[in-house]
C-alpha positions in Angstrom: 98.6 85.5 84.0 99.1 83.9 87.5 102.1 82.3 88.8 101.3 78.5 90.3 103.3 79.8 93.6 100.7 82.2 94.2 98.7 79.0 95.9 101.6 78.7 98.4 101.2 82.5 99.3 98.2 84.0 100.6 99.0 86.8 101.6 100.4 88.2 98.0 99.1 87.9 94.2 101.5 87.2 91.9 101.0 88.9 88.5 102.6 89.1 85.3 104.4 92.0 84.9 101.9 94.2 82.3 105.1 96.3 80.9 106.1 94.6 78.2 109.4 96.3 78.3 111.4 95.5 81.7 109.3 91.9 81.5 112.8 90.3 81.0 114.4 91.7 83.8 111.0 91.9 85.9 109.0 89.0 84.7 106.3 89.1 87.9 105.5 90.9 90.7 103.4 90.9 93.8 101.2 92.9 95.2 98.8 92.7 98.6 95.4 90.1 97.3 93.3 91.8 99.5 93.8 95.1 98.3 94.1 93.9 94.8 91.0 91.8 95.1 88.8 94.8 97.0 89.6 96.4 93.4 89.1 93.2 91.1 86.5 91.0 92.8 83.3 90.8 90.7 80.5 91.1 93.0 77.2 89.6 92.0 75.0 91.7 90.1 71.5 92.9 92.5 68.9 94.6 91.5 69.0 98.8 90.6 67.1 101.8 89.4 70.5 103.5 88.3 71.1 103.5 84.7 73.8 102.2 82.5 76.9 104.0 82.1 77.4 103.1 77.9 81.1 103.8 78.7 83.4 100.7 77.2 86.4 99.6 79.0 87.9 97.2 76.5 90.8 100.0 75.7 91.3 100.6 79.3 92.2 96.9 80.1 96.0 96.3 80.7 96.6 92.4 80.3 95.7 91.3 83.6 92.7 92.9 83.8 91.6 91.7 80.5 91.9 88.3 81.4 89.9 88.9 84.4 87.2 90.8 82.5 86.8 88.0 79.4 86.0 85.1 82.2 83.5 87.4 84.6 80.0 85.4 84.1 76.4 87.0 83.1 75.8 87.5 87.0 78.5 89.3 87.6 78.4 93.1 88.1 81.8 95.4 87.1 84.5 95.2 89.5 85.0 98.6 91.9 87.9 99.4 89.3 86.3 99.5 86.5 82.8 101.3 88.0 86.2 103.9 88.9 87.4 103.4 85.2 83.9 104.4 83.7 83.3 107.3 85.6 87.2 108.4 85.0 86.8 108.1 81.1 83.1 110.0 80.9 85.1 113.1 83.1 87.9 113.3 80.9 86.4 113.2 77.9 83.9 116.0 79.1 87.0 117.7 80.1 90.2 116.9 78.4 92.3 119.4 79.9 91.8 118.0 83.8 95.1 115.9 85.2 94.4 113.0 87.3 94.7 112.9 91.2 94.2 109.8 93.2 94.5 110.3 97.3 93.2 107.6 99.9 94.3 107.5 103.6 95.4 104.3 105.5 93.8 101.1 103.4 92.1 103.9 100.9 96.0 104.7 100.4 97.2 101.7 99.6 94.2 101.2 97.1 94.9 104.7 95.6 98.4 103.2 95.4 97.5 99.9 93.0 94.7 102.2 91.1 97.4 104.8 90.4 99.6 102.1 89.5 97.0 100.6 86.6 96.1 103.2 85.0 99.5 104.6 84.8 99.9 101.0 83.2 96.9 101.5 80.7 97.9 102.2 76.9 95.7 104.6 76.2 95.2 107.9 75.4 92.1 108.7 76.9 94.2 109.2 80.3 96.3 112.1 80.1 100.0 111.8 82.2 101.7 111.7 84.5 99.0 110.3 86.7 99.9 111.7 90.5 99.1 109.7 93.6 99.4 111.6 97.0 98.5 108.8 99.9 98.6 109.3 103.6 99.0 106.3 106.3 99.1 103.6 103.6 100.7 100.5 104.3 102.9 98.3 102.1 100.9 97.3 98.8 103.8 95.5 96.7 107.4 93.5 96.7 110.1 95.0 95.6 109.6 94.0 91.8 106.2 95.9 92.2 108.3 98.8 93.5 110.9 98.6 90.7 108.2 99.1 87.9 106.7 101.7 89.6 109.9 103.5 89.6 110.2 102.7 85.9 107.4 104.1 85.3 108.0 107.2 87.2 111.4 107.5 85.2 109.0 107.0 81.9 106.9 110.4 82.9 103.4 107.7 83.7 103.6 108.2 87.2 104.3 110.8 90.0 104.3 108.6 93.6 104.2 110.8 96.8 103.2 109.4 100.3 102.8 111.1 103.4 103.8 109.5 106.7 103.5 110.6 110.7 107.0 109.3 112.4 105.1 107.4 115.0 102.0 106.0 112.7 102.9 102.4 112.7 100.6 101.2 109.9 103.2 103.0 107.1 105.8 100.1 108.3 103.2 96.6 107.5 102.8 94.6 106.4 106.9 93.5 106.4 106.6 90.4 105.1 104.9 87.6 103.3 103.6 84.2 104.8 105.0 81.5 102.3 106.5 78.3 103.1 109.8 78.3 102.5 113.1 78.3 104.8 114.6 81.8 104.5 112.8 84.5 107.2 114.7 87.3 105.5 116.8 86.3 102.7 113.7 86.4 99.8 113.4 89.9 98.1 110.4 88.6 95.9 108.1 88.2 99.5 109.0 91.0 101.0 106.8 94.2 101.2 108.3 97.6 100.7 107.2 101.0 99.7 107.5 102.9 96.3 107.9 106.5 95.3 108.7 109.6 97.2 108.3 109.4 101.1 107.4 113.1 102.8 107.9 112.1 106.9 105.9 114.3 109.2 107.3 114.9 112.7 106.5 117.7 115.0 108.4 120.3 115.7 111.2 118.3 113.4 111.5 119.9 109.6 110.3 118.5 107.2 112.3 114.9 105.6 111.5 114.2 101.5 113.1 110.8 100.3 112.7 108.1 97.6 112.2 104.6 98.3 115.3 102.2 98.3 116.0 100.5 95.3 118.2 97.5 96.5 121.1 97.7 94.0 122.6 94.6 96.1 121.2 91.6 98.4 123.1 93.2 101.1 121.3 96.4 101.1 118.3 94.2 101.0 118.6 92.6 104.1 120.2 95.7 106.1 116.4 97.2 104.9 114.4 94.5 106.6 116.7 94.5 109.5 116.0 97.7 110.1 112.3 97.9 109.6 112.0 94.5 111.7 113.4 96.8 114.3 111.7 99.6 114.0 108.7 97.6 113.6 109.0 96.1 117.2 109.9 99.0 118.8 107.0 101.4 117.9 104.5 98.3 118.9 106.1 97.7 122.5 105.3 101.9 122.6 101.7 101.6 121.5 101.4 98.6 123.9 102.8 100.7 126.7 100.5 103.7 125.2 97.4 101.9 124.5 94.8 102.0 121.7 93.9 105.2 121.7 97.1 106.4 121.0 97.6 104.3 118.1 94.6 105.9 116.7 95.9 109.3 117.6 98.9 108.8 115.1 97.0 107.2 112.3 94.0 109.3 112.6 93.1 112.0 109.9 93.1 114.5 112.3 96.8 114.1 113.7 98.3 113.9 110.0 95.9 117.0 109.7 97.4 118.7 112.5 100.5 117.4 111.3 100.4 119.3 107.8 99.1 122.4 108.8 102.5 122.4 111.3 104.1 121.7 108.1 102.5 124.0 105.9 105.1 126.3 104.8 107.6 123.3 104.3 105.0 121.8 101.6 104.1 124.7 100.2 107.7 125.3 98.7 107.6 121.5 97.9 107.1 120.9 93.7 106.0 117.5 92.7 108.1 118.1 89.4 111.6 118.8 91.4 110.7 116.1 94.1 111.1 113.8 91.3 113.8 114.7 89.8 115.7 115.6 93.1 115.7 113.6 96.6 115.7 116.9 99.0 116.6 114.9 101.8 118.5 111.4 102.4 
């Protein structure tokens, strides 16, 4: 179900929140529309030589994908997530014992992000959990009520949230903020994009920094947050300015987080998914 005010924003989808249990406290949240739509837009159907997969997804739906699947038209083919969804069911039950990983880099981690955070979402027990989502480079996907169920559902055992960040990669700190028309720059929690989970920061020849996401207890802590990001914002694009494209694409590239890990190898290797969440290493 959509919110009306999702017209005024176009730069974030507002959803109802599909756990039923924090939907009192959490009634909506928002998440990026184009990433959400890359996943959800029903392209039209062309023609194919591949067959069928007789897979159905009508236990896989959580609510707001439901609604989106009963109104999709004759010429309409299955969205990217449920092609994703399909494929994920005939492995699994081929091969019940395999755990589910999903990984992306840059826009591919912020889609692994919203795919992780579905099916973590999906009543069913086709999908064995905790599903675990390691991302690299992704930007923002959600506000902060999109954060908050994510980290209810990492306290419920559905989820396990890890992403991986270069210190000078700029594309980890967008997008900050919402375009809606309203009168407060800062002041709205609701339009303001943040990051969820467990961050591990890469910086060479620095050791290793594992943290969790804020979680905003108070409006004040809010706004000291997007202060600061504002600010760090600004201040790593007047350096790539001064520095130039390609060294922008040096920090975001594959290869430097690659380089980046292998530097760090031994510091990851005596990481454990299971204690990072269950114990923030480093604040």
């Amino acid at each position: 179900m959509e919110d009306w005010r999702a017209d005024l924003n176009p730069a974030m989808k507002v959803m109802e929140n599909p756990i039923y249990e924090i939907r009192d406290n959490i009634p909506t949240i928002q998440v990026h529309a184009g990433f959400y739509d890359y996943l959800h837009k029903c392209p039209k159907v062309y023609a194919t030589n591949e067959p069928a997969i007789p897979v159905s997804l009508k236990k896989l739906f959580i609510p707001t994908m439901k609604e989106l699947c009963e109104g999709k038209r004759e010429d309409e083919a299955p969205t990217k997530c449920q092609v994703i969804l399909q494929h994920l069911a005939l492995v699994l039950r081929e091969y019940p014992e395999y755990s589910v990983y999903i990984t992306g880099h840059s826009l591919g981690g912020a889609l692994a992000t919203l795919f992780a955070f579905e099916v973590a979402c999906l009543k069913t027990h086709e999908i064995p959990k905790p599903i675990t989502c390691i991302n690299f480079a992704s930007p923002r996907v959600g506000n902060v009520h999109f954060c908050r169920t994510i980290d209810y559902l990492e306290g419920q055992g559905a989820v396990r949230h890890v992403r991986v960040t270069n210190y000078y990669d700029a594309v980890p700190r967008v997008p900050v903020r919402a375009h809606i028309n309203d009168f407060c720059v800062l002041c709205r929690m609701k339009n303001t994009y943040t990051h969820a989970g467990y961050k591990v920061r890469l910086k060479s020849g620095e050791k290793l920094r594992v943290f969790h996401a804020p979680k905003f207890d108070n409006q004040r802590e809010f706004l000291v947050f997007v202060a600061r990001t504002f600010a760090s914002l600004c201040t790593h694009v007047a350096s790539f300015f001064l520095a130039g494209k390609n060294e922008i694409l040096h920090y975001h590239s594959c290869l430097d987080y690659y380089k980046l890990i292998c530097e760090a190898r031994e510091q990851l290797e005596e990481l454990d998914l299971n204690n990072v969440h269950t114990k923030i290493m480093d604040k």
